[in-house]
C-alpha positions, 0 to 999 in steps of 0.5 A: 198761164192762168187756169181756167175757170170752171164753167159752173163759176162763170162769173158772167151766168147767173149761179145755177138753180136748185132741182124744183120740188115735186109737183103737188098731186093732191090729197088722196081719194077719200075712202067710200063711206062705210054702210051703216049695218054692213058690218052687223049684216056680217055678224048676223050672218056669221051668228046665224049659223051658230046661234040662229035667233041672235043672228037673226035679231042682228040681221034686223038691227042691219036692216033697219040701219041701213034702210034708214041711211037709205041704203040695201042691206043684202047680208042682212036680209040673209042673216034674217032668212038663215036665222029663221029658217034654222031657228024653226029647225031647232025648235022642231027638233027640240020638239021631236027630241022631248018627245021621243024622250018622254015616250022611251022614259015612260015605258022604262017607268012603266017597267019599272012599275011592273017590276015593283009589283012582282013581275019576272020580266017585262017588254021594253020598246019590243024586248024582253027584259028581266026585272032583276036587270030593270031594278038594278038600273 
């Protein structure tokens, strides 16, 4: 008896055909193009609140980037805006604080003075003090 033959070696078939590659699908979709300034309105903003007039003069520098890639630029309009605004509050509030100085420094002078030329005791911001705790400052 002969063995018989395997069907995959059939010699009246043509031999069988490898598995076919995988379609081709393409290149990926390209990533969007970045905005120009977007990355220094973030900065801005960020820098805004803790340096408001750097962040300020970024949040410039992205708009001015992105209007000339013709493109808004929300971030850095807020940036400008927020460094403004707590940029007048500083400066307000350097203002206020030179001069509540001033006007505490000039009555200790004053007392100081006073103290200098004999008193006992002297009245500072509405207390009563005397000379010998005034000059041992």
């Amino acid at each position: 008896m002969s063995t018989p033959v395997p069907p995959q070696f059939d010699p009246n078939q043509p031999p069988p055909q490898p598995p076919a590659a995988p379609a081709y699908t393409g290149a990926p979709a390209p990533a969007p193009a970045a905005q120009p300034g977007r990355t220094l309105g973030i900065v801005g903003l960020i820098l805004a609140f803790l340096l408001p007039v750097i962040g300020m003069i970024l949040g410039i520098v992205a708009v001015v980037q992105s209007k000339k890639a013709g493109a808004k630029n929300g971030l850095g309009v807020a940036a400008i805006i927020v460094g403004a605004v707590l940029t007048l509050f500083w400066i307000i509030g350097m203002i206020l604080f030179v001069t509540a100085m001033s006007a505490i420094g000039g009555s200790v002078l004053d007392a100081a003075e006073a103290c200098a030329n004999g008193a006992e005791s002297v009245e500072v911001a509405g207390q009563l003090i005397s000379c010998a705790d005034v000059l041992s400052q």
